[in-house]
Every structure is written in C-alpha cells, then in structure tokens.
C-alpha positions in Angstrom: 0.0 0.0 0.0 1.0 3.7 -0.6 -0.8 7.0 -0.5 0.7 9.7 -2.3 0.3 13.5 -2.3 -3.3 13.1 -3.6 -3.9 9.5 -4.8 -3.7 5.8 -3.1 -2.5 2.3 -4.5 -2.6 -0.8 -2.6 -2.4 -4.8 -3.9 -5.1 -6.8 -3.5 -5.5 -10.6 -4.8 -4.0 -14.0 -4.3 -1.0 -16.1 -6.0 -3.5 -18.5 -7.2 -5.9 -15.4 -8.8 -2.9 -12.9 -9.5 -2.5 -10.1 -7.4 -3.8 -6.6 -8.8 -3.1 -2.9 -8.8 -6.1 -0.9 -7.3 -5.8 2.9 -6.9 -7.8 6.0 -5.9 -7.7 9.8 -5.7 -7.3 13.1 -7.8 -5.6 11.0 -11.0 -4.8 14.5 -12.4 -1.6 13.4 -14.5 -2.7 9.5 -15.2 -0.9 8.0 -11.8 -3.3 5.5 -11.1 -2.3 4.3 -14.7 -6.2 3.4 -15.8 -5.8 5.0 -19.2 -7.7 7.9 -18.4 -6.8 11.2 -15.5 -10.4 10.9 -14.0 -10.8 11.6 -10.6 -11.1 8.5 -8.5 -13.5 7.9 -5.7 -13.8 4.3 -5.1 -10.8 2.2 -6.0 -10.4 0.9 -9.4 -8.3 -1.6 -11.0 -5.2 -1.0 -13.0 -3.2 -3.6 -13.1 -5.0 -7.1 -13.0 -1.8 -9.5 -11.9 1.5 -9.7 -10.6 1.9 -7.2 -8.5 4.4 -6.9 -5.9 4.7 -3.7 -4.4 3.7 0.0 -5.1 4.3 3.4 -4.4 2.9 7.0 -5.0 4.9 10.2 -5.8 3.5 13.5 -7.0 2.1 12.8 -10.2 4.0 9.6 -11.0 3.4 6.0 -9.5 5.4 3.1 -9.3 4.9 -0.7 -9.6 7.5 -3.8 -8.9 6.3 -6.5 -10.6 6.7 -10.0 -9.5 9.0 -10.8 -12.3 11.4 -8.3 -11.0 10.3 -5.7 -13.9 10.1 -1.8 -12.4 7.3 -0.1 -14.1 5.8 3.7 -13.6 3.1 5.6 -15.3 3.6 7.3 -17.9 0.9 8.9 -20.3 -1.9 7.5 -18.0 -0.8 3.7 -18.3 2.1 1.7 -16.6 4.9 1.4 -18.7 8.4 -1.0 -18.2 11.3 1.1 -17.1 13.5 -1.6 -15.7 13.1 -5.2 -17.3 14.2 -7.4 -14.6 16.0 -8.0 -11.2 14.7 -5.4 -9.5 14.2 -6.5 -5.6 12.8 -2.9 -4.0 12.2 0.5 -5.0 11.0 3.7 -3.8 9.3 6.9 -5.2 10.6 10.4 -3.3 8.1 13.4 -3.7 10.3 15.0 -6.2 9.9 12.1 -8.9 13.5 10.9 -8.2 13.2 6.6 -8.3 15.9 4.3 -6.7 16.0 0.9 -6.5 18.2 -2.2 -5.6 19.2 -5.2 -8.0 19.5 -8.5 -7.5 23.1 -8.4 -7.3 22.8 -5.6 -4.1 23.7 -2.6 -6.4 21.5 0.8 -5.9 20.5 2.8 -8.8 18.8 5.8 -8.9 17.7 8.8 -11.6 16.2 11.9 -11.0 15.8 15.5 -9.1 19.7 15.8 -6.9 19.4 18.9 -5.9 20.8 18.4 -2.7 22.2 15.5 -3.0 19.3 13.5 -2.8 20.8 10.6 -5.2 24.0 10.1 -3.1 26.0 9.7 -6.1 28.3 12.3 -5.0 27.0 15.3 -7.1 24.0 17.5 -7.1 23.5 17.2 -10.9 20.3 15.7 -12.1 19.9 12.4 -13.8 18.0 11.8 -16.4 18.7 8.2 -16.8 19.1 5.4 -14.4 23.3 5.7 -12.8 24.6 3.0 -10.6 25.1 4.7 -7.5 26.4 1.5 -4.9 29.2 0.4 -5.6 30.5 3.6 -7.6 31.8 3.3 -11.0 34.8 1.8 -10.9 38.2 1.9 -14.1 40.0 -1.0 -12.6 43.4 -2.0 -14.1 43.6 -6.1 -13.5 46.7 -7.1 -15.3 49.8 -5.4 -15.9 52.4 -6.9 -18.3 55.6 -5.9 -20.4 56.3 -6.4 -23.7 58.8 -5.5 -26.4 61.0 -4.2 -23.0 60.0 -0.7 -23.1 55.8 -1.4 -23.5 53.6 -1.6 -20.8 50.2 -3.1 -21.5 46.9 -2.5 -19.2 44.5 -4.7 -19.2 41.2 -4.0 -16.9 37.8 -2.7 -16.7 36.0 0.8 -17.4 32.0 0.9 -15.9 32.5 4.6 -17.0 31.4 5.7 -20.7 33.9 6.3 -23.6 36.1 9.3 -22.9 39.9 10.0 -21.9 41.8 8.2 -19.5 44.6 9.0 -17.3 46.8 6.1 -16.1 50.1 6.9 -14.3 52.6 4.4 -14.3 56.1 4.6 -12.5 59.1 2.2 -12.2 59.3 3.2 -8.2 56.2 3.0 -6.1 57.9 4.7 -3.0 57.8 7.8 -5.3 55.4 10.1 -4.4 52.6 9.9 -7.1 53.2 13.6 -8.2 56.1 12.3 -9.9 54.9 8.9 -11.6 54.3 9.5 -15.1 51.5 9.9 -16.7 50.1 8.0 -19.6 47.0 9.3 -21.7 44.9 7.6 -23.3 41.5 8.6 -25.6 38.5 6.8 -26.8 38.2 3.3 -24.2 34.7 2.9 -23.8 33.2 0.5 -21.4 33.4 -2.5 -20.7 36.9 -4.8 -20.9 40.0 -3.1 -22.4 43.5 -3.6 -23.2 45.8 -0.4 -23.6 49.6 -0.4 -24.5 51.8 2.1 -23.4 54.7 2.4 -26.0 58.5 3.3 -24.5 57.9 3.8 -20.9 
C-alpha cells in the first residue's frame, strides 16, 4: 500500500488469482495508470496481476512487478522502465526513483538537488546511474612487452572518454612524480591499452 500526495495504490488478490493494482484519488496526470486522469472515488483496477509492491509520488506511481520488472506511469498507463531484477524500490516526492538489484547494487535517476541521489554530485539524472558500488576503471593485469611497452589490461564501468593512467618504475615515489600515460577513446566495458617506451 502507498498514499501519495493526492492519490492511493494498494495490492489486492491471491497467487493463485494474481495479485492486482487498485488505486484511488485526484488522478490528475494518469498516476493511477487506468488510461484515463479521471478523478477516482472508489478504487479501481489497474493492473490485474503480478503485482508486488507499489508506491505514489506526486504525479507519477510506481509498480515492482513479481518478475522483477520496475514499471511507472507514464501517459496514463504503466509502462516498463527496468526489465528485470529489480528486488525494492521507492518513489521520493520529487519524482526521483531508486532501487536495488538482484546483485545488491543501488540505482537511482532523477531531481539531486541536494544530494538527494547520493552519487556524489547535485547534478540531475535523467537516466538510471549505478550509485552502490561507484563506478569503478579498474586495471587487473599489468604486463611488459617488447622491453620498453607496458600493456593494461582492466575494466571501465565509466562511458567512452579520456583516461589518465600513471605508471612509475618506483612505487615509494610520491605519485606527483609517476608519469603519466593518456589515453583517448576506451569505452566500457573490458580493455586492453599499450603504453609504448615507458
């Protein structure tokens, strides 16, 4: 069950029948997601099976499926915003949506304003950003070839852009002094990078 700023969803049914989306209230912008933004009295159902848990915002409503799909209203019906392995979820006030994966990661998109996303900014997002565990460019293997190469091999979660790796033949020295090797153009996932004549 959740009750919003002006409108209410709760789940009602059985495993063996399905369990439903029923909602109530003002409906101004389509949250209950019954195709329509008529005001509500008396409940009405929106969803007719499995549901798993709901919640309200202001203007926008959320639905966690028993599949694991997130789904939110949009245009006065639910529509899938996460496809699968979704375990819980919440809607803040401010439209701004988080939830946790199977796997224990926390994602979020949305008004951050103050901070509200924890991903260490106060920059909107417009799209869903892993926020636990950060964004990691990990380095996993380190090898030397031809004598003077060094060649990186790892793994950027961040998008395709320049990266900085600094490399030195001395860890005691302070890192200020390690050198640094640039890099443009490794987008995510897996990479391998050579560093020529270091």
């Amino acid at each position: 069950i959740s009750a919003g700023f002006v409108d209410s969803l709760y789940l009602y049914g059985s495993f063996v029948l399905g369990v439903g989306v029923w909602g109530m209230g003002y409906n101004y912008a389509g949250e209950l997601g019954d195709g329509t933004t008529t005001e509500r009295n008396s409940p009405v159902e929106t969803v007719s099976s499995g549901g798993s848990a709901v919640a309200c915002g202001f203007g926008v409503s959320l639905l966690l499926k028993s599949d694991g799909s997130l789904w939110q209203t949009e245009n006065d019906v639910w529509t899938e915003i996460v496809s699968s392995n979704v375990t819980a979820m919440t809607l803040g006030y401010d439209g701004r949506i988080l939830y946790i994966q199977s796997d224990g990661s926390l994602w979020g998109m949305g008004n951050n304003y103050y901070g509200q996303l924890g991903d260490g900014t106060t920059n909107n997002a417009a799209q869903f950003e892993r926020i636990i565990p950060p964004l990691q460019f990990v380095v996993t293997n380190l090898t030397v070839s031809a004598g003077t190469n060094l060649v990186f091999s790892g793994l950027n979660e961040f998008g395709v852009g320049t990266t900085v790796i600094l490399s030195s033949t001395n860890v005691a020295t302070p890192l200020i002094q390690w050198t640094p090797v640039w890099t443009n153009g490794i987008g995510p996932g897996a990479f391998s990078l050579t560093a020529t004549n270091v």
